[in-house]
Backbone and ligand atoms as CSV (ligand in chain L), in Angstrom:
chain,resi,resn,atom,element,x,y,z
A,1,UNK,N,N,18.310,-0.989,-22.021
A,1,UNK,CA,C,17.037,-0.315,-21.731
A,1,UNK,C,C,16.081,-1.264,-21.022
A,2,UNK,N,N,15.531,-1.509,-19.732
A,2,UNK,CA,C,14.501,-1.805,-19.093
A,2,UNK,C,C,13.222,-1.521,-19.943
A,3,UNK,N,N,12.573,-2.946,-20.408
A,3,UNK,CA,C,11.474,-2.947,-20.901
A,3,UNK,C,C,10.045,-2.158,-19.661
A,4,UNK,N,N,9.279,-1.790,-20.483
A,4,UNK,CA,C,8.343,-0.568,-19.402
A,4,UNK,C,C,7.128,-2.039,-19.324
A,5,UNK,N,N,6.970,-2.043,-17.856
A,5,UNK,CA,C,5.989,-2.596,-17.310
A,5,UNK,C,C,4.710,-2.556,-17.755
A,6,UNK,N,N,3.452,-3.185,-17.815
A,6,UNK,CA,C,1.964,-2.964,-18.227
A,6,UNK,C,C,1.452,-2.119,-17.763
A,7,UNK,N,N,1.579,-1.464,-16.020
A,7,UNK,CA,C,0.708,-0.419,-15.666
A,7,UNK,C,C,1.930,0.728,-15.945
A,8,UNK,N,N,3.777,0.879,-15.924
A,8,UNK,CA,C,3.882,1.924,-16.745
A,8,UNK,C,C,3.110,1.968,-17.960
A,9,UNK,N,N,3.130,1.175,-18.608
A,9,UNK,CA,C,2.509,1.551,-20.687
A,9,UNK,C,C,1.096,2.141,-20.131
A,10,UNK,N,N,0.434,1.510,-19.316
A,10,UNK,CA,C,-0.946,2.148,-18.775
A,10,UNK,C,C,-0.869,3.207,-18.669
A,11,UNK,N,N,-0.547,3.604,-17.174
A,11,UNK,CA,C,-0.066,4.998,-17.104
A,11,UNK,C,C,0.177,6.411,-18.004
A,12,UNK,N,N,1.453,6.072,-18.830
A,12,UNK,CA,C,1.874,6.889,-19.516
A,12,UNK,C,C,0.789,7.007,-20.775
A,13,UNK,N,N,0.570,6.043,-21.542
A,13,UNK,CA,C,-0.640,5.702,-22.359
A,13,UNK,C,C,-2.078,6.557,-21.753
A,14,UNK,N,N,-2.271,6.383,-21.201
A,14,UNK,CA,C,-3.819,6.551,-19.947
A,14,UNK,C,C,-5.158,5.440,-20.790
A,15,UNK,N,N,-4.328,4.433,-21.191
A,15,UNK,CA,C,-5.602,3.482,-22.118
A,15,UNK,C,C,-5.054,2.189,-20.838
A,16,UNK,N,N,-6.127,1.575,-20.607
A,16,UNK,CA,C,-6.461,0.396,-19.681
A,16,UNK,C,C,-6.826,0.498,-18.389
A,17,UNK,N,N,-5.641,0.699,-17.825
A,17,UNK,CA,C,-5.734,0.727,-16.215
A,17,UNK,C,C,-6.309,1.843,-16.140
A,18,UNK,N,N,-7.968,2.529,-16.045
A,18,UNK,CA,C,-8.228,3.394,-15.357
A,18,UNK,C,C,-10.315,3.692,-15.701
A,19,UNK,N,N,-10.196,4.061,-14.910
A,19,UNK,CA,C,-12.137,3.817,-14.629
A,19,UNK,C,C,-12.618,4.428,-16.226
A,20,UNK,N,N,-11.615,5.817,-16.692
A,20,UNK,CA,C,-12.646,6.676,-17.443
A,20,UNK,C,C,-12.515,5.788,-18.943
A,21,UNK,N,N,-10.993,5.209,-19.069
A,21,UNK,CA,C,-10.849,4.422,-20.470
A,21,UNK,C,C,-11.748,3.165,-20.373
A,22,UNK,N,N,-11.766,2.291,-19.379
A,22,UNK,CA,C,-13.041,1.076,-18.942
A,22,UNK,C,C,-14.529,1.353,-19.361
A,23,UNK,N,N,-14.504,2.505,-18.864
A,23,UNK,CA,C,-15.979,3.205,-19.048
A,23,UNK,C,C,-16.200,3.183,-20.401
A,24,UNK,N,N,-15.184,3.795,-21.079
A,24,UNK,CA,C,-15.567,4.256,-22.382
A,24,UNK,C,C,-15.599,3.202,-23.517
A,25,UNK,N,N,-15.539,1.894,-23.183
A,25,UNK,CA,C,-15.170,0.677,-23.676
A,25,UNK,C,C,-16.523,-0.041,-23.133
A,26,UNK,N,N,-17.362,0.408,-22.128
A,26,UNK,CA,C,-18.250,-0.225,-21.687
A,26,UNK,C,C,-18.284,-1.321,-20.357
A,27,UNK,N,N,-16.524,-1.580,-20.423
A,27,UNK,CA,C,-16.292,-2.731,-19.446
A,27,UNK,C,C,-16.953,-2.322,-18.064
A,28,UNK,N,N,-16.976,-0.832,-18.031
A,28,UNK,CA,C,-17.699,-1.155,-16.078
A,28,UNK,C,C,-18.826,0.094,-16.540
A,29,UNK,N,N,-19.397,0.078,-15.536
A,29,UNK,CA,C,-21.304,1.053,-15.614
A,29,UNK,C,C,-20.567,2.345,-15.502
A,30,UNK,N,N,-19.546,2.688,-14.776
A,30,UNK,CA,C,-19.478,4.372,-14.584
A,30,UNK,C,C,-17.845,4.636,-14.629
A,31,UNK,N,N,-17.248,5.888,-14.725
A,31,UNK,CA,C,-15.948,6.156,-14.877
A,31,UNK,C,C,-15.916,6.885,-13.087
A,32,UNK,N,N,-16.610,6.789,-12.335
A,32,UNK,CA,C,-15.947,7.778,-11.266
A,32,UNK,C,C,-15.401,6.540,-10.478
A,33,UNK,N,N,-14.336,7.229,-9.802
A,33,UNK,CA,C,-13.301,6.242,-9.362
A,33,UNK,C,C,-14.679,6.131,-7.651
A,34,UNK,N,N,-13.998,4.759,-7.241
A,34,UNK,CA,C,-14.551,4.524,-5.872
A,34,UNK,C,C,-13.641,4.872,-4.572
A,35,UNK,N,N,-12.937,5.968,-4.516
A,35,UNK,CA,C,-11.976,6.563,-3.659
A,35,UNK,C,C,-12.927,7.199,-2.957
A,36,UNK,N,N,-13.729,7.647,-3.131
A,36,UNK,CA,C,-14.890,9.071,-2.753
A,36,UNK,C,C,-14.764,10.235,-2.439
A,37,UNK,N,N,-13.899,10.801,-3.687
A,37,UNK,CA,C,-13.750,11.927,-3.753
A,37,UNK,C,C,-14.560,12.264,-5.066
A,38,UNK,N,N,-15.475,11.347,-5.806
A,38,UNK,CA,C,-16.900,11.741,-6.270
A,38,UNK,C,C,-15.777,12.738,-7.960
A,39,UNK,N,N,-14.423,12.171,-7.881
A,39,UNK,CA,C,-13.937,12.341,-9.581
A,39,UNK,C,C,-14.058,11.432,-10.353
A,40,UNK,N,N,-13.978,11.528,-11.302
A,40,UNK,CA,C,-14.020,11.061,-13.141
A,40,UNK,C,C,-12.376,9.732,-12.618
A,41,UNK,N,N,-12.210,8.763,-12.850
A,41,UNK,CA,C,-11.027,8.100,-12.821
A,41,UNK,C,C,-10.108,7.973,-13.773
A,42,UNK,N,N,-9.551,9.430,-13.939
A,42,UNK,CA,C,-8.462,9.755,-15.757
A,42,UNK,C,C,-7.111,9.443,-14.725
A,43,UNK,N,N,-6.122,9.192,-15.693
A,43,UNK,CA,C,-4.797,8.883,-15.009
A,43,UNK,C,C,-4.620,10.194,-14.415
A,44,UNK,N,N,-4.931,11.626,-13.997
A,44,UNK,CA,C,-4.285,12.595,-12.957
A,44,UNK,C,C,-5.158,12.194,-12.055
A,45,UNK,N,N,-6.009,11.996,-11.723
A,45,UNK,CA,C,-6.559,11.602,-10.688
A,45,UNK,C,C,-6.250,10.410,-9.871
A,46,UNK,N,N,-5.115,9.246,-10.739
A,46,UNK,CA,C,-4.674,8.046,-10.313
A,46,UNK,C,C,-3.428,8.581,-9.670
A,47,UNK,N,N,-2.953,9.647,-10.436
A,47,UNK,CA,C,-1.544,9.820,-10.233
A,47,UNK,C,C,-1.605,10.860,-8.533
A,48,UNK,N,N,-2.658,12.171,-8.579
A,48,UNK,CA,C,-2.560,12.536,-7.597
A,48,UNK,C,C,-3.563,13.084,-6.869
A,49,UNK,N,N,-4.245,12.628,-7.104
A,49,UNK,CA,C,-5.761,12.994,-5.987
A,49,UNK,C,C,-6.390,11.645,-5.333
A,50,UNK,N,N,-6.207,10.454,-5.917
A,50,UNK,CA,C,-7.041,9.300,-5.507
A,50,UNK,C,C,-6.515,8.520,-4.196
A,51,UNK,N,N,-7.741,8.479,-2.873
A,51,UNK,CA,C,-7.237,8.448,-1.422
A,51,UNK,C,C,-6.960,7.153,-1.557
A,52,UNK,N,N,-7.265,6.403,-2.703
A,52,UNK,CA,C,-7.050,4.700,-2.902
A,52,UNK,C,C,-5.451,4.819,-2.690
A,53,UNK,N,N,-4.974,5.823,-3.338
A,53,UNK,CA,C,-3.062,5.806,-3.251
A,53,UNK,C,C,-2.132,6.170,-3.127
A,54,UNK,N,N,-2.741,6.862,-1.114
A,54,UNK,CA,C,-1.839,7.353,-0.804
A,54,UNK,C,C,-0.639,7.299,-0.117
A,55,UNK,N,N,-0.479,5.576,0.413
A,55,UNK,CA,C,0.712,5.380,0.133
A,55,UNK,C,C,1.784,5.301,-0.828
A,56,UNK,N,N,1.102,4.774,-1.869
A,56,UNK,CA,C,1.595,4.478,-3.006
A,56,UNK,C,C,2.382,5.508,-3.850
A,57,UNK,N,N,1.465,6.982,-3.505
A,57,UNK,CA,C,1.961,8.103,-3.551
A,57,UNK,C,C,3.213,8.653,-2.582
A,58,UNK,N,N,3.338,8.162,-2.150
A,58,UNK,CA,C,4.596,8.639,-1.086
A,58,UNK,C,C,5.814,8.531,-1.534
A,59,UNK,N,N,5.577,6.849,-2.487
A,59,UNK,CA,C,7.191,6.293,-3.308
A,59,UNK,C,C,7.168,7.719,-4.755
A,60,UNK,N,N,6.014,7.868,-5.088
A,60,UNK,CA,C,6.135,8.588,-6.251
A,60,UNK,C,C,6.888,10.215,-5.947
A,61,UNK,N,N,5.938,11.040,-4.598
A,61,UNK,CA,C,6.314,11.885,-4.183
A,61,UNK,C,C,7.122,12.169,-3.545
A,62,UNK,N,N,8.184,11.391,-2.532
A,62,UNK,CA,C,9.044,11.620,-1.813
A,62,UNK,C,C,10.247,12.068,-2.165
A,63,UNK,N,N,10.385,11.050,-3.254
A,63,UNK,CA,C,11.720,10.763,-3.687
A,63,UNK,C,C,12.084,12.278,-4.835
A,64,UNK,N,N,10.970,12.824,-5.633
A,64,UNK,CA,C,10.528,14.205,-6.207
A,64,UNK,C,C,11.341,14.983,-5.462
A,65,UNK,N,N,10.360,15.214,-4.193
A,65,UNK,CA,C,10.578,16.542,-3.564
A,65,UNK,C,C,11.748,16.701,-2.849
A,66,UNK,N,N,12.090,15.441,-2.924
A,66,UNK,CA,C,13.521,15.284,-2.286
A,66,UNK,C,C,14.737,15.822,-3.115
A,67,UNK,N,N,14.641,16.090,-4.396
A,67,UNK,CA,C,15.425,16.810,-5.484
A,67,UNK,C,C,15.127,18.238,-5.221
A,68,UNK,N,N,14.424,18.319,-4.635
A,68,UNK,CA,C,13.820,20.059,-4.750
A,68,UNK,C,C,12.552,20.479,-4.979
A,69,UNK,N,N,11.882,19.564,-5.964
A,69,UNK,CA,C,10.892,19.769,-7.064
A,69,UNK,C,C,9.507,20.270,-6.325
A,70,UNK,N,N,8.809,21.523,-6.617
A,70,UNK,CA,C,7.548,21.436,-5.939
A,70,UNK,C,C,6.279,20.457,-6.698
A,71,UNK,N,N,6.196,19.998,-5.593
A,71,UNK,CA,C,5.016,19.111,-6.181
A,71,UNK,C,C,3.972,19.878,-5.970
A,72,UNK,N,N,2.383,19.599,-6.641
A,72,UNK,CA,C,2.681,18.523,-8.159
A,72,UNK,C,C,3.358,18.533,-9.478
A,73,UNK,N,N,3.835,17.800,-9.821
A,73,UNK,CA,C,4.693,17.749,-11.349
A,73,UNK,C,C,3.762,17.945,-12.129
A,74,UNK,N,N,4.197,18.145,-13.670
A,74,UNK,CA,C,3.244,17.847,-14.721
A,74,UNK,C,C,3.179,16.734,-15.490
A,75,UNK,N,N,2.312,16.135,-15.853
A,75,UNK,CA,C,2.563,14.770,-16.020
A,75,UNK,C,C,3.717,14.446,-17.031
A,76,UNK,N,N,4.254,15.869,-18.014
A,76,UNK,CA,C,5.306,15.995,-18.928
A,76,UNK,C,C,6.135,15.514,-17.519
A,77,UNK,N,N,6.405,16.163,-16.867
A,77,UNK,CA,C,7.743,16.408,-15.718
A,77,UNK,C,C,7.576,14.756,-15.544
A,78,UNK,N,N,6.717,14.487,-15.063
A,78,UNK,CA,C,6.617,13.112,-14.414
A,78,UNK,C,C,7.679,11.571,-15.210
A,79,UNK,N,N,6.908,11.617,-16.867
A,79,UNK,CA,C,6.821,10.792,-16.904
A,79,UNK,C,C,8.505,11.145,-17.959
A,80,UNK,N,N,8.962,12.312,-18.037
A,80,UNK,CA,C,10.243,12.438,-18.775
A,80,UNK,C,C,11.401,12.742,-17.455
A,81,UNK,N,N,11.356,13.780,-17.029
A,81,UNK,CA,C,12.446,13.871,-16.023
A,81,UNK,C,C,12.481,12.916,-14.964
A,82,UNK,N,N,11.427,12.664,-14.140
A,82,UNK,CA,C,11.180,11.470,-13.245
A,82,UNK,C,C,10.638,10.227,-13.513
A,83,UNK,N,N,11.235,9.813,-14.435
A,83,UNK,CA,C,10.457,8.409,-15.125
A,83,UNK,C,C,11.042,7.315,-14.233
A,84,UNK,N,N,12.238,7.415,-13.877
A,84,UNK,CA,C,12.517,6.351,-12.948
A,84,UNK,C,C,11.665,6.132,-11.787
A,85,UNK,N,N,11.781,7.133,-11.176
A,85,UNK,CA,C,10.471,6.972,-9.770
A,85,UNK,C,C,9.024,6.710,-10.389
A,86,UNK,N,N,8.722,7.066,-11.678
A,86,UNK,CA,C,6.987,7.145,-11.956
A,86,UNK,C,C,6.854,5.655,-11.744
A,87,UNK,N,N,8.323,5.195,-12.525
A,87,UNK,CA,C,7.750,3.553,-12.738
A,87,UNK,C,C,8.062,2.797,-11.650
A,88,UNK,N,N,8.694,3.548,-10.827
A,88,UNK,CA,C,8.135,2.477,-9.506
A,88,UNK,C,C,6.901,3.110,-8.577
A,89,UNK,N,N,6.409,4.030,-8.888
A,89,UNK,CA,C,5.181,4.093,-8.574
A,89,UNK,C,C,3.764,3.423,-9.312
A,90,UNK,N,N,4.155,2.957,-10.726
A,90,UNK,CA,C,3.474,2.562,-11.331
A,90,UNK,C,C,3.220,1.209,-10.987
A,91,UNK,N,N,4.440,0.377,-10.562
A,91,UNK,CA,C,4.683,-0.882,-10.356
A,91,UNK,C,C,4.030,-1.005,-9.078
A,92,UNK,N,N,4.118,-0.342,-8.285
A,92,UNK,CA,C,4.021,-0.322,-6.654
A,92,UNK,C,C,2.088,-0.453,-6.364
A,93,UNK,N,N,1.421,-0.031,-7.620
A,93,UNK,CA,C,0.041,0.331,-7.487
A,93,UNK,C,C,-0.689,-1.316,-7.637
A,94,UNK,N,N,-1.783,-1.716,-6.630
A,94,UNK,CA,C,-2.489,-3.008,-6.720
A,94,UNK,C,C,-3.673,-2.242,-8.035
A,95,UNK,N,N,-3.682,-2.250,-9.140
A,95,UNK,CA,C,-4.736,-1.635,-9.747
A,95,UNK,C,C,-5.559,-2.359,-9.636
A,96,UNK,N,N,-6.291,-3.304,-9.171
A,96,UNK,CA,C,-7.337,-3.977,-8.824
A,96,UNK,C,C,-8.048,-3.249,-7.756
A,97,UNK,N,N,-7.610,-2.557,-6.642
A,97,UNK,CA,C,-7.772,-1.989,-6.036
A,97,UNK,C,C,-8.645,-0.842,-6.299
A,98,UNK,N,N,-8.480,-0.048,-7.440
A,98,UNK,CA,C,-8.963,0.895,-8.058
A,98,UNK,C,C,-10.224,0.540,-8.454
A,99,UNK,N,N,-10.903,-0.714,-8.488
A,99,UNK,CA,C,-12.125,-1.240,-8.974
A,99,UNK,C,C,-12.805,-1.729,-9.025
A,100,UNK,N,N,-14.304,-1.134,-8.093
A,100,UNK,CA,C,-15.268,-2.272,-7.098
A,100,UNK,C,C,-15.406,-3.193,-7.272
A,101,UNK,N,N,-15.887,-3.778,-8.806
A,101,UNK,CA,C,-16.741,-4.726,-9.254
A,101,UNK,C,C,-16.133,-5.788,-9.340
A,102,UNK,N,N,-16.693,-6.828,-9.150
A,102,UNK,CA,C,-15.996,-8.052,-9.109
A,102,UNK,C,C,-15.952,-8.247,-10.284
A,103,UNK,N,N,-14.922,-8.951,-11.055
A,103,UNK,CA,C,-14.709,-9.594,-12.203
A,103,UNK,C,C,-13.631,-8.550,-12.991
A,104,UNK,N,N,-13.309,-7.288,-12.695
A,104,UNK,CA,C,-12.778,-6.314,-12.952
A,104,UNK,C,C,-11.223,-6.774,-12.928
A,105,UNK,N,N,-10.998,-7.184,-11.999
A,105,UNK,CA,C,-9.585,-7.549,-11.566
A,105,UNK,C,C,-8.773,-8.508,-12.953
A,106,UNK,N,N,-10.015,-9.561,-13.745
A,106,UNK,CA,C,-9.185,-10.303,-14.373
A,106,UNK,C,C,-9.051,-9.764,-15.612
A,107,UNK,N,N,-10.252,-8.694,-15.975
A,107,UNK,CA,C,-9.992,-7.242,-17.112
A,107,UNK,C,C,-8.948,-6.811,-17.084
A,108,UNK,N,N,-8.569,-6.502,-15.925
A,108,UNK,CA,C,-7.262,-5.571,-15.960
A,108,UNK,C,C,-6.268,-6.062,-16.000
A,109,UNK,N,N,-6.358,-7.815,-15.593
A,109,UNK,CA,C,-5.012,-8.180,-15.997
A,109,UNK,C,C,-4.699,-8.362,-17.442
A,110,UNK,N,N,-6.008,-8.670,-17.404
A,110,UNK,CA,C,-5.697,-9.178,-19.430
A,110,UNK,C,C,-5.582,-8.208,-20.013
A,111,UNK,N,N,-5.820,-7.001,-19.906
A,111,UNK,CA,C,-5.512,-5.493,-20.537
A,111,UNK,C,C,-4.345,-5.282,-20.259
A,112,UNK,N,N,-3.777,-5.681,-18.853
A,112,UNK,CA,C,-2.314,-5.105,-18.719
A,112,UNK,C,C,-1.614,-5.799,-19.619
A,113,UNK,N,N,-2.038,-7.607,-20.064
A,113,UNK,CA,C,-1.040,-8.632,-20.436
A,113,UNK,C,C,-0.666,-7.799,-22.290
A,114,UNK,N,N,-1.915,-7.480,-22.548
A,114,UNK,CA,C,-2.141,-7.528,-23.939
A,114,UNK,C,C,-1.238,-6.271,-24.287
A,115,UNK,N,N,-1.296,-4.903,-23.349
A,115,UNK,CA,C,-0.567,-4.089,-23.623
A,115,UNK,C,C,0.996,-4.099,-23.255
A,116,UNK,N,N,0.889,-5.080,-22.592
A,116,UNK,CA,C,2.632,-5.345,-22.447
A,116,UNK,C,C,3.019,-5.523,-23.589
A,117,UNK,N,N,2.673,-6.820,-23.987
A,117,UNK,CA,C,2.967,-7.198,-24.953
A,117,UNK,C,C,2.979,-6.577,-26.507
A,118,UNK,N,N,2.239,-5.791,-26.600
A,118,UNK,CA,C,1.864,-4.586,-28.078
A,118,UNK,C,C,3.659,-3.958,-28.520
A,119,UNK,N,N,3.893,-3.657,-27.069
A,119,UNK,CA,C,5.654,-3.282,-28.059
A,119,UNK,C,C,6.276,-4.223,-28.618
A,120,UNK,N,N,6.046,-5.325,-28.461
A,120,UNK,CA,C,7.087,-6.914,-28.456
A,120,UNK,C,C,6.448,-7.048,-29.882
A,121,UNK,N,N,5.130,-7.110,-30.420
A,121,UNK,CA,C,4.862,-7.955,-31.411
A,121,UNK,C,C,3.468,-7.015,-31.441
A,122,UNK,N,N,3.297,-6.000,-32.336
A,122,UNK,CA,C,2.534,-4.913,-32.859
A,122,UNK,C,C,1.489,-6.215,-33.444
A,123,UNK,N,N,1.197,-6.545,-33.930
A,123,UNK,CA,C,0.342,-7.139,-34.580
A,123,UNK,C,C,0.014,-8.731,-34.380
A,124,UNK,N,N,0.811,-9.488,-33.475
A,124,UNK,CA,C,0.123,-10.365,-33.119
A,124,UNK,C,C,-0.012,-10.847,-31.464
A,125,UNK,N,N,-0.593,-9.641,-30.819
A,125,UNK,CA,C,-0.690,-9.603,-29.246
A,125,UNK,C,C,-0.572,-10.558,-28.381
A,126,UNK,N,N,-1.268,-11.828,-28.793
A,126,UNK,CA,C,-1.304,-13.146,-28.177
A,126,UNK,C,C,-0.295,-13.800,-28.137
A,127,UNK,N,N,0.933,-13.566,-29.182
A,127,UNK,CA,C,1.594,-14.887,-29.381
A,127,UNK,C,C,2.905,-14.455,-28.048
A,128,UNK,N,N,3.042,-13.687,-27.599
A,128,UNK,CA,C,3.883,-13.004,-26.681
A,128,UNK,C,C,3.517,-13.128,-25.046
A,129,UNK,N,N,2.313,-14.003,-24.907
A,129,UNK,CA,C,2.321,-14.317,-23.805
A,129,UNK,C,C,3.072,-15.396,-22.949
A,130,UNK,N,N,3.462,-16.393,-23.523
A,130,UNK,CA,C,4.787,-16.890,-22.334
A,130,UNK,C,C,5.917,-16.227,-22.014
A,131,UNK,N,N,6.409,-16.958,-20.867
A,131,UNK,CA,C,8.024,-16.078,-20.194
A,131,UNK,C,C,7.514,-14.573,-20.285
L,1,ZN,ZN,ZN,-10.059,8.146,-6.539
């Protein structure tokens, strides 16, 4: 089994990587994403409305519709039948990108590090950071 990446656990989770969970934690002033399409930044909006990723969207969607599938999926569909492609769309995303403010970038890494790590060692988050 391929251990799931920090922005998959993000993703699928919808806790870290994303404006509206930041917000709600206080880490940044507002949850609307800076794409300017003037939405709330919840993971469907990461996954398929935000102009921040629409290349990024192409690896997610191509490879979909290329089975048949009309897009959009549901995020059930997404993240169970197409989990292989989600997570290389997940992987494929600069989530820094997603977030004006300076200083944001090293939030999100340390959110990604900490939630990587949460499957490895439930209760002591830190000690799982080397290798
Ligand atoms: Zn957006």
């Amino acid at each position: 089994m391929t251990p799931n990446s920090a922005e998959f656990t993000a993703m699928v989770t919808g806790q870290g990587l994303n404006g509206s969970y930041l917000h709600r934690f206080k880490i940044i002033p507002n949850s609307t994403c800076p794409c300017g399409l003037k939405q709330e930044q919840k993971i469907n909006h990461i996954i398929l409305n935000s102009t921040i990723l629409e290349n990024e969207r192409r690896v997610l969607r191509n490879p979909i519709v290329r089975t048949g599938e009309t897009w959009p999926l549901t995020f059930e569909q997404l993240t169970r039948k197409h989990v292989k492609t989600f997570r290389n769309f997940a992987r494929s995303i600069d989530f820094s990108a997603l977030f004006i403010r300076r200083g944001i970038k090293q939030i999100v890494i340390i959110i990604g590090a900490y939630q990587f790590c949460q499957p490895l060692t439930k209760f002591y988050p830190t000690s799982c950071s080397q290798g």
